[in-house]
C-alpha atoms as a printed R data frame, in Angstrom:
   type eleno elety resid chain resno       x      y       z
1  ATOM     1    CA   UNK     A     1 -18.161 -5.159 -13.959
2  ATOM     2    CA   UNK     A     2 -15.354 -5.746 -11.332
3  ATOM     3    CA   UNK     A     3 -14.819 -2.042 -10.448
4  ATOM     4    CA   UNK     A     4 -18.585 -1.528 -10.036
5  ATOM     5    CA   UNK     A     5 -18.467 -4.560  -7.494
6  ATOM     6    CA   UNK     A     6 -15.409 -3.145  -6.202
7  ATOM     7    CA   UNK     A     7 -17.326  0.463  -5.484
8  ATOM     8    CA   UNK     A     8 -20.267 -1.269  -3.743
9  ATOM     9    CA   UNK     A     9 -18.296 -2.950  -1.351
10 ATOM    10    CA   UNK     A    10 -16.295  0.021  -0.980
11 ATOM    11    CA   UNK     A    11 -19.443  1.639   0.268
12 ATOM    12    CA   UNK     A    12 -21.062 -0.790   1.869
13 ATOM    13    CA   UNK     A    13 -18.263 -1.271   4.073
14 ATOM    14    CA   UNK     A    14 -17.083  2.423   4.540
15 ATOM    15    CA   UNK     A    15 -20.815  2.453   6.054
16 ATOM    16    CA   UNK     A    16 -20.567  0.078   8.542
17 ATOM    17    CA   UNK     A    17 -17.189  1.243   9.599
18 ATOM    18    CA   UNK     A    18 -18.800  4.855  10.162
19 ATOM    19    CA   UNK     A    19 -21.630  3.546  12.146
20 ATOM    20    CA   UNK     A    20 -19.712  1.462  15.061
21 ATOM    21    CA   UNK     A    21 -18.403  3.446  17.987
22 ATOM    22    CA   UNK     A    22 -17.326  0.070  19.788
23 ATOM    23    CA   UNK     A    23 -16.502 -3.162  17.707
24 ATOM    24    CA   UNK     A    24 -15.832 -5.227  20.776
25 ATOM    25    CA   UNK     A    25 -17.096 -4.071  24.318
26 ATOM    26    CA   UNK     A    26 -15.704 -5.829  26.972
27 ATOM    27    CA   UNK     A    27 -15.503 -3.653  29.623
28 ATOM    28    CA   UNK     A    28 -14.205 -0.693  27.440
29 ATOM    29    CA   UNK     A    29 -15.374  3.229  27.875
30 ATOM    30    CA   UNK     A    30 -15.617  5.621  25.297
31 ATOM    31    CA   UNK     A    31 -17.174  9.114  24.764
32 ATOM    32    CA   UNK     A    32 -16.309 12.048  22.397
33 ATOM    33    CA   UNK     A    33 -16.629  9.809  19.089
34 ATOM    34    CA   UNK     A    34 -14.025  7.083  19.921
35 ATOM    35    CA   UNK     A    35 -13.627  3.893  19.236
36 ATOM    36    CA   UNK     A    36 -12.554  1.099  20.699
37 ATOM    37    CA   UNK     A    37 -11.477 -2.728  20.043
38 ATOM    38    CA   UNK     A    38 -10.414 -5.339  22.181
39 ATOM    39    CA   UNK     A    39 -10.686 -5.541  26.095
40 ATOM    40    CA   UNK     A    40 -10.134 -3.003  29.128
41 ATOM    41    CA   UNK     A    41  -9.550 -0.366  26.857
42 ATOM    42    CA   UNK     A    42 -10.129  3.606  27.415
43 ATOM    43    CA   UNK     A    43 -11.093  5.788  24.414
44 ATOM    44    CA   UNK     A    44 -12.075  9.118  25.824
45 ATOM    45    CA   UNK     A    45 -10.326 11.479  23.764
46 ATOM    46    CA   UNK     A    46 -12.396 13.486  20.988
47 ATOM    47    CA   UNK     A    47 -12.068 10.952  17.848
48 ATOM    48    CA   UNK     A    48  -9.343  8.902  19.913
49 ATOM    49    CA   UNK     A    49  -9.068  4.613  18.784
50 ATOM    50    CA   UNK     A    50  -7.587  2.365  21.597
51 ATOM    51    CA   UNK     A    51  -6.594 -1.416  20.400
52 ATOM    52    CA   UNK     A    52  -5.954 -4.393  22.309
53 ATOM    53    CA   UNK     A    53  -5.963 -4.947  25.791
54 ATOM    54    CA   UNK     A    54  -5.275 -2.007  29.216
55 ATOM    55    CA   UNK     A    55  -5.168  0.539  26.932
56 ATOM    56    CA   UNK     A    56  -5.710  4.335  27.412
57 ATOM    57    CA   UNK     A    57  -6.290  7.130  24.407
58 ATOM    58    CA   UNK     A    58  -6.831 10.195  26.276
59 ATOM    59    CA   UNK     A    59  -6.200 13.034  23.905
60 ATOM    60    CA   UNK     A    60  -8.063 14.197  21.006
61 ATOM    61    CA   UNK     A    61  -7.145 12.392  18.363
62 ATOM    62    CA   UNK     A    62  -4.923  9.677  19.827
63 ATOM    63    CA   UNK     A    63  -4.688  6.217  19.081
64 ATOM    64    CA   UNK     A    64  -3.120  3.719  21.453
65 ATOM    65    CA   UNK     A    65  -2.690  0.188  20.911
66 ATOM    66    CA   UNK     A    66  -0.978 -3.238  22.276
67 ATOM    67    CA   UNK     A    67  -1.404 -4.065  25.841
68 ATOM    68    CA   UNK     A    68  -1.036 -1.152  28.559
69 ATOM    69    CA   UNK     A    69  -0.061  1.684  26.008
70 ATOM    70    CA   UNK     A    70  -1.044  5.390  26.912
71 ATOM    71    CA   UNK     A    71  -1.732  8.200  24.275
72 ATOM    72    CA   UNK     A    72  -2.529 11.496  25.743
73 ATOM    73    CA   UNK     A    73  -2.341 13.546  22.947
């Protein structure tokens, strides 16, 4: 019974994760499937995540996070 709960949540939350392109927008851009979380952030890379605050993920698949980071590739 616990590993069929365990597989529905699974799911359920794998499917809300999927669905979100922006968990917080506060003045953040994105395009190209990112994602971003936090404040003053830039995702604009193709499948790029920026976390925190001033951040920049430029390249396609970059991830920057912190305060004032820059990933361009």
């Amino acid at each position: 019974m616990k590993k069929i709960i365990y597989i529905l949540v699974l799911i359920i939350a794998g499917t809300n994760v999927i669905a979100q392109n922006c968990v917080t927008c506060n003045n953040n851009t994105i395009s190209n499937n990112g994602s971003a979380l936090g404040s003053n952030n830039e995702a604009t890379g193709t499948n790029s995540i920026a976390l925190g605050k001033n951040n920049q993920s430029l390249g396609a698949n970059s991830f920057s996070s912190g305060y004032h980071s820059i990933a361009n590739g």
